[in-house]
N, C-alpha and C positions, 0 to 999 in steps of 0.2 A: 560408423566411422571407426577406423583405429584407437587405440586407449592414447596413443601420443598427439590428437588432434584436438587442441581448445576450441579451435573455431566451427562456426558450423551454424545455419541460419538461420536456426533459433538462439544464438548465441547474439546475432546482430538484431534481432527482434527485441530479445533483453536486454540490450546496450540502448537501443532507442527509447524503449520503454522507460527507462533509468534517468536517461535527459527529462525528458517530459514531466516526471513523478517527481524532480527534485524540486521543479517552481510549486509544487501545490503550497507547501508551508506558508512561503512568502506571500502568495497571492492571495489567499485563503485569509491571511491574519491581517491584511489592511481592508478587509469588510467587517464595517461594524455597524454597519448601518439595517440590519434584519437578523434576526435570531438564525441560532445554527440550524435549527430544523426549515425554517423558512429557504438559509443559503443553502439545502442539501435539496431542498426540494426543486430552486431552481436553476442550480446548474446539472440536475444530471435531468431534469424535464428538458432543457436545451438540447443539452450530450442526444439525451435518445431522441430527439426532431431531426438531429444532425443524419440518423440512419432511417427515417422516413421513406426517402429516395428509393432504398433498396429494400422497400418492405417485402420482396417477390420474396427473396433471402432469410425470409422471419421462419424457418422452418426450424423447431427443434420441441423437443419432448416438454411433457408439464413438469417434471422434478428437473427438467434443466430450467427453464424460466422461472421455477419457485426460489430454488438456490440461489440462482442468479441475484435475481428482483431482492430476495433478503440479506445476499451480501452486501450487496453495493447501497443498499439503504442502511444498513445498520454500522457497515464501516464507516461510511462517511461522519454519520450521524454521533457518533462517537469520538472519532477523527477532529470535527467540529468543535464540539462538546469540549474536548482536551484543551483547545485552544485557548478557551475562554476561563478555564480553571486552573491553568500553570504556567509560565512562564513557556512562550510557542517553542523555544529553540530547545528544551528542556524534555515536552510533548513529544516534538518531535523526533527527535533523538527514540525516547522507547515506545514512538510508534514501529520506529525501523527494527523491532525485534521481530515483525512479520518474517521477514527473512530467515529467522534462526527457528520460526515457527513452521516454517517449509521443512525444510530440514529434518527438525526433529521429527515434523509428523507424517511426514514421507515413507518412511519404515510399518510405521501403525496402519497408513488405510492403502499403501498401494503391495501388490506382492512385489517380490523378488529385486526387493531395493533395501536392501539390510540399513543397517544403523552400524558405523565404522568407528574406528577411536578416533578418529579426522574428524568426525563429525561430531564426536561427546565432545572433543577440546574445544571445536569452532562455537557448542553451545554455552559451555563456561565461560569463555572468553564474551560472548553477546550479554548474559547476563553479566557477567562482573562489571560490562559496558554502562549496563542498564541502570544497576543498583547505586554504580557514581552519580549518577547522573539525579537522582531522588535521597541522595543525601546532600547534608552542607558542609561538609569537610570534617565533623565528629562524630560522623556514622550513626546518624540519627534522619531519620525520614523528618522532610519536609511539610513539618502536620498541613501549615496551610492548604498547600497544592497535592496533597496528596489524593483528593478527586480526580483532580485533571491527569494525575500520574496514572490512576484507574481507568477512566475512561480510554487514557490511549494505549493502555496495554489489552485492554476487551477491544481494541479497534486491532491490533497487532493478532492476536490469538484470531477472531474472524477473518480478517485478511488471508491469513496464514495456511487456517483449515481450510477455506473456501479456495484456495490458491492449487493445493493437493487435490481435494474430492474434482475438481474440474475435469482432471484423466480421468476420473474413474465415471463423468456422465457420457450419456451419448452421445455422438458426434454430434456436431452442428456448425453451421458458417458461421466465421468470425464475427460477423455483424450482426449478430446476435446477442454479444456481450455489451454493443451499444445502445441495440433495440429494448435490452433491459432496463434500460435505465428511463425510459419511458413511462413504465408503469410504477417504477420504484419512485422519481421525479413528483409524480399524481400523486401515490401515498402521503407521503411524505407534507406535498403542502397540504391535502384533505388533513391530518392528522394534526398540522400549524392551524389551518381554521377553526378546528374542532378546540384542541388546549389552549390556545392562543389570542384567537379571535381574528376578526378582518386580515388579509391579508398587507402590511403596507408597502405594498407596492408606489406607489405614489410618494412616497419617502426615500427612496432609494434615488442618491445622485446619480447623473451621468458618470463618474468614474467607479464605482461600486460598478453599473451595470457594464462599463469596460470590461473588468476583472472580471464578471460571473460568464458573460460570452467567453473570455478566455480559457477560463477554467474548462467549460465546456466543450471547447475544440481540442484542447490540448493536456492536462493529467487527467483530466475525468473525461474524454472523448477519443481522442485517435491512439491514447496509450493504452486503453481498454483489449483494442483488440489485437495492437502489439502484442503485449502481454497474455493475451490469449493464446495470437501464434506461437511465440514463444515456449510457454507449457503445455503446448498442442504435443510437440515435436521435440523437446530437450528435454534433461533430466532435470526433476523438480529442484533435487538436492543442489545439481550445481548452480542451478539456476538463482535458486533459493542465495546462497552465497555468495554470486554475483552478484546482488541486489544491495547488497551493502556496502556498493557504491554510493546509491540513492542518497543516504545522510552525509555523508560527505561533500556533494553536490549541494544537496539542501541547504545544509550550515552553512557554506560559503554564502549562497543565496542570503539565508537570511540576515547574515550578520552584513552582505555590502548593501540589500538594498534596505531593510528593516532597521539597519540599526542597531541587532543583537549584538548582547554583550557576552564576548567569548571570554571565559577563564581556562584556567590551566587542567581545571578538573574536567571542564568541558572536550579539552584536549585529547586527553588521556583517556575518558570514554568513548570518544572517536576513534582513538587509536587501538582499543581492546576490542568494540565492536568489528571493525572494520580487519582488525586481527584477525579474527576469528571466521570472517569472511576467508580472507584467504586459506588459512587451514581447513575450512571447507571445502574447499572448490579444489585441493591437492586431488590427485588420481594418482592410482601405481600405473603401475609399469608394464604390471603381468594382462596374460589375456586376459583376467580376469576384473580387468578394468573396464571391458565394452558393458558390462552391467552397472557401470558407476558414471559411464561418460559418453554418449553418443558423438 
């Protein structure tokens, strides 16, 4: 496409993807009724039952299903993890530096997609997002939550890489990216049995298991492979930067239906993060834009 064209159908693939991804916080954080490794294990053993149907489809390389299977387990699972050690709206805020993690690392594992000054400012701009957000207004890290601050920045940095390296596996059908989450689903509770014990199943109310079907259809199932098309066929980078949408979306989420308590500072990390989205996603003008924008 032209360097003067935003749109383009990977562009609507990442706009749907962005819907879907912003309920995870919300849905995610009114389950408290099984540990996070137990809830990782099974919403994406659902997600990947949901591609069953189409097992004819399961065709792709072993270093594509290994990557796979260990993204989507260890993101989550850290994702999870975050929730339970920081304040979720706070979590999730710098979980959404996955995006600024595209971006940057876009340049390092793909060829002929440089790293621009568009793209150093739109990275400042996410961190300074970030570091509001893990302070309390005298620029002092939040010793208590500073776990949870951890975890969802190792769920952001995996997201992020696993987001990139995806171009560079072999091809395979989309629904593939669901089929993986079948075996990751397995691990995950086998690994709750083993550190755990029993699984309690039998504990978990009817609205709990509302929410985990949910989950499973929709941010950890049908936006899997949005997402997938999406970085099939667009540029990571811009891609990457339209993604910071997502917290925007999300906060609203969580603060109408959770309850979160939105401050000023919360604000203003919103607004730096989501900043720097845009300064991402500029393109020039010159030909020499079709290498920055499909």
């Amino acid at each position: 496409m032209s360097g003067c064209s935003w749109w383009d159908r990977s562009t609507g693939f990442a706009l749907l993807t962005i819907v879907l991804w912003a309920s995870l916080a919300a849905l995610t954080s009114r389950i408290v009724s099984v540990s996070p490794l137990v809830l990782v294990g099974l919403v994406l053993f659902f997600c990947g039952a949901g591609a069953l149907p189409f097992w004819r489809q399961w065709r792709a390389s072993p270093l594509t299903w290994l990557i796979t299977i260990t993204a989507l387990l260890f993101y989550h699972l850290l994702l999870f993890m975050s929730f339970r050690h920081a304040p979720v709206l706070e979590a999730n805020l710098i979980n959404y530096l996955w995006p600024l993690c595209i971006i940057l690392f876009t340049p390092l594992l793909l060829p002929n997609h440089p790293l621009h000054l568009r793209h150093i400012l739109a990275g400042i701009c996410g961190l300074a997002g970030s570091m509001l957000v893990m302070v309390d207004g005298e620029l002092q890290l939040q010793q208590a939550y500073l776990p949870g601050y951890l975890l969802a920045l190792g769920a952001a940095i995996i997201w992020g890489a696993y987001s990139v390296l995806s171009r560079r596996l072999p091809p395979a059908p989309a629904v593939v990216t669901a089929a993986a989450c079948l075996p990751a689903g397995v691990l995950a509770l086998l690994l709750a049995r083993l550190l755990e014990g029993p699984l309690p199943l039998a504990q978990i109310p009817a609205s709990d298991w509302s929410l985990i079907i949910g989950l499973a259809l929709g941010p950890m199932g049908a936006a899997f492979v949005t997402w997938y098309l999406a970085l099939r066929d667009g540029d990571p980078r811009r891609i990457g930067a339209l993604a910071y949408l997502t917290p925007l979306l999300s906060t609203l989420l969580l603060v109408t239906l959770n309850g979160e308590e939105l401050t000023s500072r919360h604000l203003l990390a919103g607004a730096l993060i989501m900043g720097g989205a845009l300064i991402g996603m500029q393109s020039k003008k010159a030909p020499s834009a079709i290498s920055t924008a499909r």
